[in-house]
C-alpha positions as CSV (number, residue, x, y, z in Angstrom):
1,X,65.0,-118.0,-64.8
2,X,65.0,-121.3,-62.4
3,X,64.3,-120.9,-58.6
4,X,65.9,-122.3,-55.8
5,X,65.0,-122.6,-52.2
6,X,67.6,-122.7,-49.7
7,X,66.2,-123.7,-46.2
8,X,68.7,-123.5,-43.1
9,X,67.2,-123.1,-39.5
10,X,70.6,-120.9,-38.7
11,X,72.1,-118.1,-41.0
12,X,74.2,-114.4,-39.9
13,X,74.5,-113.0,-37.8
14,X,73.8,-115.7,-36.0
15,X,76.7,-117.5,-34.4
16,X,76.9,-121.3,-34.5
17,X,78.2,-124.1,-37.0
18,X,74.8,-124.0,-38.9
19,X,75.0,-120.2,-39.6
20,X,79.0,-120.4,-40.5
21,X,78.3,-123.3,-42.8
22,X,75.4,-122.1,-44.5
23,X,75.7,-118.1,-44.9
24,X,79.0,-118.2,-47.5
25,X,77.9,-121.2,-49.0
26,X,74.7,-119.4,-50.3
27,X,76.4,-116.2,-51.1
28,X,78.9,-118.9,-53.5
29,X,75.6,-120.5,-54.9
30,X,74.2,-117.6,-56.0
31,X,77.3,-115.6,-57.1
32,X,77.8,-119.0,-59.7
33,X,73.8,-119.1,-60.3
34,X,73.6,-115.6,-61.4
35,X,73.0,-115.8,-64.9
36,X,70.2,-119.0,-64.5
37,X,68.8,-119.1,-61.1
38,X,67.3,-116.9,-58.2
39,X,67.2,-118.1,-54.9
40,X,64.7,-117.8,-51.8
41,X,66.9,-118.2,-48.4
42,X,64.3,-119.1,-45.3
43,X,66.0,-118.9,-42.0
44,X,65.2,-117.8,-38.8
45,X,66.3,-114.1,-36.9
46,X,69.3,-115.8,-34.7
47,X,68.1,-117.8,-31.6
48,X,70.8,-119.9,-31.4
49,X,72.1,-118.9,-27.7
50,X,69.3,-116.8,-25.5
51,X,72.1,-114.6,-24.0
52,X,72.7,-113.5,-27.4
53,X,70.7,-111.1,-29.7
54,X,72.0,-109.7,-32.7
55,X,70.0,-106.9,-35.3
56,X,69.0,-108.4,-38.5
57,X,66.1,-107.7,-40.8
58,X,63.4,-110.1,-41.3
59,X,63.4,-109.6,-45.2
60,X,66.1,-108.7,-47.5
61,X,66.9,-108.5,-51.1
62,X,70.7,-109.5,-52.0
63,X,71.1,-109.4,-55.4
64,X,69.6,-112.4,-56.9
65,X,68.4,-113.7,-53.2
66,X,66.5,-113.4,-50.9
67,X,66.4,-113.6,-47.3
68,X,63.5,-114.6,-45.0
69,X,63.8,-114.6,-41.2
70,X,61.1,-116.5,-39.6
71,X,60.7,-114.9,-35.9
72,X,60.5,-117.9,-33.6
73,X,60.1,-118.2,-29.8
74,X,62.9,-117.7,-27.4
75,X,64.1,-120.7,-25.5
76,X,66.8,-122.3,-23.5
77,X,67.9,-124.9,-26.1
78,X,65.7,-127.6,-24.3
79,X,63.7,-130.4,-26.4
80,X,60.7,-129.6,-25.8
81,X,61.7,-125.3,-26.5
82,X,63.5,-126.6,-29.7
83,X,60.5,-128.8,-31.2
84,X,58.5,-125.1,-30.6
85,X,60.6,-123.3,-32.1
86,X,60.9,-125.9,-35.2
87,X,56.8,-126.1,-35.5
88,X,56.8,-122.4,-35.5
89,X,59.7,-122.3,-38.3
90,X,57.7,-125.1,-40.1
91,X,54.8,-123.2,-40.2
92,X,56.2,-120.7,-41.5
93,X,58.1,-122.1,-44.2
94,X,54.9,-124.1,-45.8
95,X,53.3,-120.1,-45.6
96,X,55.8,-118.4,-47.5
97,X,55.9,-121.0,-50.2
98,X,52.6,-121.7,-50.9
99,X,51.5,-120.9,-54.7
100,X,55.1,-121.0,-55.1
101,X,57.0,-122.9,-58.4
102,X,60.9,-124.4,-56.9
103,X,63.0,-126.2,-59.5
104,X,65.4,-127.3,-56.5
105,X,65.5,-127.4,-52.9
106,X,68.6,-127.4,-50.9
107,X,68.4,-128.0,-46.9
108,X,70.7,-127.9,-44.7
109,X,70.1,-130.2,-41.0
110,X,71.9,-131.7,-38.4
111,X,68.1,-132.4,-36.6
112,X,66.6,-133.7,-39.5
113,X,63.5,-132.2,-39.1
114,X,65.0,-128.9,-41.7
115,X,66.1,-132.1,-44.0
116,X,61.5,-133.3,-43.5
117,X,60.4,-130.6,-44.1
118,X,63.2,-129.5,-47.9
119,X,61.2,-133.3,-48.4
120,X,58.0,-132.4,-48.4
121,X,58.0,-129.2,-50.0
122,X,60.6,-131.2,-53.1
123,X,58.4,-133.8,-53.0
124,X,55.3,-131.4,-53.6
125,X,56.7,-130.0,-56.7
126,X,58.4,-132.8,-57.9
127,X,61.9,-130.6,-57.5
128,X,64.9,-132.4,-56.9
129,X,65.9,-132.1,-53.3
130,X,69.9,-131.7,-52.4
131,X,70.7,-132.0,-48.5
132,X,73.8,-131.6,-46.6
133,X,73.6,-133.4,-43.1
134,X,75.4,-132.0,-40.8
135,X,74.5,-134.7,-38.1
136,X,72.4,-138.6,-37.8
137,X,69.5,-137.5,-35.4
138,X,68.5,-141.0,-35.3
139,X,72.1,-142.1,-33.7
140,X,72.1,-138.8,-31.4
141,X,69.1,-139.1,-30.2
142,X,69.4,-143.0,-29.2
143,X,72.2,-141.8,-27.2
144,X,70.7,-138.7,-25.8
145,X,67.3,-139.8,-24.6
146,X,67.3,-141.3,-21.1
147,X,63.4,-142.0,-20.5
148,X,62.9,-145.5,-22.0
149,X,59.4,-145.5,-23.2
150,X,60.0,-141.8,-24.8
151,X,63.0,-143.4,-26.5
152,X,60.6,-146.4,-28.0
153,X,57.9,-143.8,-29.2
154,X,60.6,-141.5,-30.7
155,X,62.7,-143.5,-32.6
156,X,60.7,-145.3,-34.7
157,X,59.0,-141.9,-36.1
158,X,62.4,-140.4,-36.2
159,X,63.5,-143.7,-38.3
160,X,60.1,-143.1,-40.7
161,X,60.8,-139.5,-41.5
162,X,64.5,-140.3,-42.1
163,X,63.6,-143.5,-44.7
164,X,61.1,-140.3,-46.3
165,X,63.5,-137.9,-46.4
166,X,66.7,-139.6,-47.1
167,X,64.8,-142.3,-50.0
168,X,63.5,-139.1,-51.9
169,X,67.0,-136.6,-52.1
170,X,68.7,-136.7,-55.2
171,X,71.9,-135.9,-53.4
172,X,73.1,-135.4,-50.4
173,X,76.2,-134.4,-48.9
174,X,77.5,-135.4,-45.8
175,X,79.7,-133.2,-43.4
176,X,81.5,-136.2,-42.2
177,X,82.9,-139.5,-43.9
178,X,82.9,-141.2,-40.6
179,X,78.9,-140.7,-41.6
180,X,79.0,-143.0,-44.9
181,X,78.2,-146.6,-43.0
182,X,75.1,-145.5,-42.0
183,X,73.9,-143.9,-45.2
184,X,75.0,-147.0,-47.1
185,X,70.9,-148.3,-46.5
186,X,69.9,-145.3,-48.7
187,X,71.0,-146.1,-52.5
188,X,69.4,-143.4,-54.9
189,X,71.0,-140.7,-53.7
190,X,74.5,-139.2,-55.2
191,X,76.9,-138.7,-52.2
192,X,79.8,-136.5,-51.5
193,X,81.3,-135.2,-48.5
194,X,82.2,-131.7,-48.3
195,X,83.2,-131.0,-44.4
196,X,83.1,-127.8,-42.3
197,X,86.2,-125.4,-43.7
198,X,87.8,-122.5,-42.4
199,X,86.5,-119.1,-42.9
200,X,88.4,-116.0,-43.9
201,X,87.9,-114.3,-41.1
202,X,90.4,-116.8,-39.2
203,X,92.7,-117.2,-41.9
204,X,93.7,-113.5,-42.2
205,X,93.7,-113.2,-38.4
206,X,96.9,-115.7,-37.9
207,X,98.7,-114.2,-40.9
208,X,100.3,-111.9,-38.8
209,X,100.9,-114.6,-36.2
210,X,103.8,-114.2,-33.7
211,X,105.1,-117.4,-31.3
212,X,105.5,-116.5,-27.9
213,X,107.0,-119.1,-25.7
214,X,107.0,-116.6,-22.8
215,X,104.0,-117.8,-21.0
216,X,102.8,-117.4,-17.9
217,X,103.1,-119.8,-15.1
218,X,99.2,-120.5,-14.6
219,X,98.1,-120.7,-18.3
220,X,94.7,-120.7,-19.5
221,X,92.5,-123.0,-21.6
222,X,90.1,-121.5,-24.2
223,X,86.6,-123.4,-25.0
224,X,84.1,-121.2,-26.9
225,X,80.8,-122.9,-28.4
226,X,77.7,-124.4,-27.6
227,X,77.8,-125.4,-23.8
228,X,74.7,-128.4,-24.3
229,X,74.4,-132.3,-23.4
230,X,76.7,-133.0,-26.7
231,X,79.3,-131.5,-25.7
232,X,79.5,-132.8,-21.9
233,X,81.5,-130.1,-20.8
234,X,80.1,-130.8,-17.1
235,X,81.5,-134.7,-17.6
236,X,85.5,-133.2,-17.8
237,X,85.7,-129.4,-16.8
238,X,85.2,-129.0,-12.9
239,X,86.8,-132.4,-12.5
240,X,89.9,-131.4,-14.6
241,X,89.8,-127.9,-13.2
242,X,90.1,-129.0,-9.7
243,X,92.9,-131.4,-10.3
244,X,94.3,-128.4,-12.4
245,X,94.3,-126.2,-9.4
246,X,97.3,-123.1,-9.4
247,X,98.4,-124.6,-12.7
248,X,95.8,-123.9,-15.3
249,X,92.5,-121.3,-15.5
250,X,89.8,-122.5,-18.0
251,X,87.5,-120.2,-19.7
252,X,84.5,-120.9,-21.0
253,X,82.7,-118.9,-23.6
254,X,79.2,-120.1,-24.7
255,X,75.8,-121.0,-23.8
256,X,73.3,-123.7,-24.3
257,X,71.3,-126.5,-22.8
258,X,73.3,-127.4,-20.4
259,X,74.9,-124.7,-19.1
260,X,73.6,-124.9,-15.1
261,X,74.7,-128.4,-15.3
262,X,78.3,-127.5,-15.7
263,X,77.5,-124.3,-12.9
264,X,76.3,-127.1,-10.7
265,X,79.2,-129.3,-11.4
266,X,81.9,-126.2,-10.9
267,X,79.9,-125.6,-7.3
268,X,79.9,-129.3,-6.6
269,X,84.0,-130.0,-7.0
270,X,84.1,-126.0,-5.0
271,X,86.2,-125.0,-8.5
272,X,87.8,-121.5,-8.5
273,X,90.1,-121.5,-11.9
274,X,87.2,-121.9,-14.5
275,X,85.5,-118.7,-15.7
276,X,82.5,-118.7,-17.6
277,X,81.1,-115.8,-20.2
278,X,77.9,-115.6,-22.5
279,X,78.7,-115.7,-26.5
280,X,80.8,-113.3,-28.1
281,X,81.2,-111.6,-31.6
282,X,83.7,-113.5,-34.0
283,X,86.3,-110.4,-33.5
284,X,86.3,-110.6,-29.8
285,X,86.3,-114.4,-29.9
286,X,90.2,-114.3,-32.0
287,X,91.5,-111.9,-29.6
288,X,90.2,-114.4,-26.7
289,X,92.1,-117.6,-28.8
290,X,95.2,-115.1,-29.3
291,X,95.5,-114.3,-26.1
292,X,94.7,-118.3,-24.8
293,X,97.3,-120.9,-24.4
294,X,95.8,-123.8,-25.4
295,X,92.3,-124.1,-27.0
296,X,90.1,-126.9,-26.4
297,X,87.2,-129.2,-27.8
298,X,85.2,-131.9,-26.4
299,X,82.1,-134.3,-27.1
300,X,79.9,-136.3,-24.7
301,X,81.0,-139.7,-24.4
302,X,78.1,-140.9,-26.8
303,X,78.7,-143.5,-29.8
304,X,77.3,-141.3,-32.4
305,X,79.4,-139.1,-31.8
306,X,82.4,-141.0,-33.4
307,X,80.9,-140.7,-36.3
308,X,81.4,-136.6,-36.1
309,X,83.8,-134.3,-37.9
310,X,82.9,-130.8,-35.5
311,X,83.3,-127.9,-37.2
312,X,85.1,-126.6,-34.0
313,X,88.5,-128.5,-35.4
314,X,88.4,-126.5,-38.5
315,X,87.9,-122.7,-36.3
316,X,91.0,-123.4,-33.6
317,X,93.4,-125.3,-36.1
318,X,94.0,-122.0,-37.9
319,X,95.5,-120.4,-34.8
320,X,99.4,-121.9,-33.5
321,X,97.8,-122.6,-30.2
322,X,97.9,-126.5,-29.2
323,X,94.5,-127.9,-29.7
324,X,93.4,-130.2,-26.9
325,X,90.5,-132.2,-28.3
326,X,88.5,-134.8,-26.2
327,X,87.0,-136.7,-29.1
328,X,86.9,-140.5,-30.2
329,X,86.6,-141.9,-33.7
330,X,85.9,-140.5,-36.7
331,X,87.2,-137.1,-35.9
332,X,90.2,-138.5,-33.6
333,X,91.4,-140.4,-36.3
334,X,91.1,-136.9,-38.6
335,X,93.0,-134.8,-35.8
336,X,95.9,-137.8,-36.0
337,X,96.2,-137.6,-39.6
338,X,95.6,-133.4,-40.3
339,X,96.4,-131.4,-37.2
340,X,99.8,-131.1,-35.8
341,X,100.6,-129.8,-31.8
342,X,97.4,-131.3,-30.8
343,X,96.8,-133.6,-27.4
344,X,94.1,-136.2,-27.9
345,X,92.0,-137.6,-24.4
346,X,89.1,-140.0,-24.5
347,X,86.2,-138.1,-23.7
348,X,84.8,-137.5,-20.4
349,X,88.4,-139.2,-19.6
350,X,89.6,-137.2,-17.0
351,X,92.4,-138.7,-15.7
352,X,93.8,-139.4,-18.9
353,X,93.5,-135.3,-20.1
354,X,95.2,-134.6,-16.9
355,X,98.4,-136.9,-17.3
356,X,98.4,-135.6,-21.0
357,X,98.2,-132.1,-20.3
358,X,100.3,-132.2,-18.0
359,X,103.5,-133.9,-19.8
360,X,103.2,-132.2,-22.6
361,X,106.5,-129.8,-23.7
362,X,104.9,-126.4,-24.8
363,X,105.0,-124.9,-28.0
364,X,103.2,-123.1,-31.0
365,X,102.5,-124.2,-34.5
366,X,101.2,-123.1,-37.8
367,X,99.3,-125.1,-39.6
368,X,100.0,-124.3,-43.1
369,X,99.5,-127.1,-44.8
370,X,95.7,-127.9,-42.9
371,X,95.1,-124.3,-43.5
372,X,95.4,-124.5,-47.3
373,X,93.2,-127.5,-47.5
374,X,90.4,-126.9,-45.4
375,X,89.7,-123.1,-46.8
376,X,85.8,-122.5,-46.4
377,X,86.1,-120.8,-49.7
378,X,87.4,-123.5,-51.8
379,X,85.0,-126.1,-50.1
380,X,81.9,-124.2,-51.0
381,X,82.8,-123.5,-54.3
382,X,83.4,-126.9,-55.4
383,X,79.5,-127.7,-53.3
384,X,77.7,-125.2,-55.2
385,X,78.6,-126.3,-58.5
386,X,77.2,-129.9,-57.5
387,X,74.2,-128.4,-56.0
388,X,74.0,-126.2,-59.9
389,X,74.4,-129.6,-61.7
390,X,70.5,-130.4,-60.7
391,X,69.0,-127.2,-62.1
């Protein structure tokens, strides 16, 4: 029987991309890997949001795989807390496969670091290493980083353990094809580009859907995910809000990095219409979007970030509600071609989300078509059985 590691820093109950991405796909892989392959999940117990604590064990058998939670310190989402939490995680993962025989390693990384360290531990037993980036940490991080002579240490050794990790894969996959430029440098590797999908849990929720046109005079604008420096929420919210005034209410469901930026910001422009909530469960988060009138997404104003395809898209496109997306690029482009009753801004463009929202002619749409595409279920299915092909 051949053995397969599967390393993904976030996996359920967990709530974030990482942990909807990964925790199906490995219950598909090892569903089609029954008869050949057992398979060693190491994870972390969820720490994605600190406001947020969910029960899960720190070892359990699932048929034929396992799954290891690596305890790791809390933290605010910060740099310096996340590079803690990633030693300790590291650590960890060298322990529990020491003396240890893989004949394929699968990571999952949008920091790169989880992608390192599937490398070393591949590279170590000569296992063929299959990676699906869900992010260019070189790209975000030039962006990101502020203090110039951190930036020139840092990138160069991000740079090094990229050319490592990305020369040795086999394969990897890439979340979004507005990523394939940048990976053209790396030639060994087999590519393909499975994105995000929708999960089931959405699907059946809008089955039952019913268009109400009857809304309310002052309607209200959902955004629910991480609240951190990506996704600039304090560059567009208070400003919009207060220009919004008596017209629109925004809530805001999430936590993250930077979190008392966008508090600061709301207090700064004196803002009364925006509410703010810690994370919720995945059942109390539909009824929120059922009960929103327009749902919304937005990135920082950052040029990696048009290379992006969030996974965010994929969650609100399955409910009728209009999608209001500030996003450039890649992912523009995608919302253009695939989803219907949306209204696209430049990010951190306030004035231009204002004028848009504000001439738009209300109404609710299903998304059929999209839906039947982008179904998690069909996406992982066809990933697995590229991930099986290396065995």
């Amino acid at each position: 029987m051949k053995k397969i590691l599967y390393l993904t820093f976030y996996f359920e109950p967990d709530l974030c991309a990482g942990s909807f991405r990964n925790s199906p796909l490995i219950k598909e892989l090892a569903k089609q890997a029954k008869s050949e392959a057992t398979i060693d999940v190491i994870t972390t117990l969820p720490n994605r949001y600190s406001s947020f604590v969910a029960d899960a064990s720190k070892y359990e058998q699932r048929d034929n795989y396992t799954v290891r939670r690596v305890v790791i310190p809390m933290h605010q989402s910060g740099m310096k807390d996340q590079m803690l939490s990633f030693k300790t995680y590291y650590t960890a993962v060298k322990k529990h496969t020491k003396g240890k025989q893989y004949d394929l390693v699968v990571a999952s990384s949008s920091r790169l670091f989880t992608a390192f360290l599937g490398y070393r531990i591949a590279s170590k037993f000569n296992a063929p290493l299959y990676l699906d980036i869900r992010d260019i940490f070189y790209d975000t991080m030039k962006d990101v980083l502020q203090n110039k002579a951190l930036k020139t240490l840092a990138l160069p050794v991000i740079k090094k353990v990229e050319n490592k990790t990305f020369g040795y894969a086999s394969h990897i996959n890439l979340i979004s094809g507005g990523f394939k430029p940048y990976f053209d440098t790396y030639k060994k590797p087999n590519y393909t580009y499975f994105p995000n999908g929708i999960d089931d849990i959405f699907i059946v929720a809008n089955k039952n859907r019913s268009e109400n046109l009857d809304r309310p005079e002052i309607k209200t604008i959902v955004y629910a995910g991480n609240v951190g420096e990506g996704q600039g929420l304090h560059k567009i919210i208070p400003q919009a809000a207060k220009a919004l005034e008596g017209r629109f209410n925004f809530l805001i469901i999430g936590d993250g990095g930077a979190k008392q930026n966008l508090i600061d910001k709301i207090k700064e422009f004196d803002v009364y219409n925006v509410e703010l909530r810690s994370p919720v469960k995945r059942n109390e988060l539909i009824a929120l979007y059922k009960q929103a009138d327009f749902l919304f997404a937005h990135l920082n104003n950052y040029t990696a970030f048009e290379k992006v395809l969030p996974s965010k898209l994929f969650e609100l496109a399955t409910f009728s509600k209009p999608l209001i997306a500030g996003i450039g690029g890649f992912s523009a482009n995608f919302v253009r071609k695939n989803i219907e009753n949306s209204i696209l801004f430049e990010p951190c463009n306030v004035n231009q989300f204002v004028e848009k929202l504000t001439t738009y002619k209300y109404k609710e749409v299903y998304r059929e078509n999209f839906i039947e595409k982008y179904k998690r279920s069909e996406v992982n299915k066809n990933m697995a059985q590229t991930m099986l092909n290396y065995l």
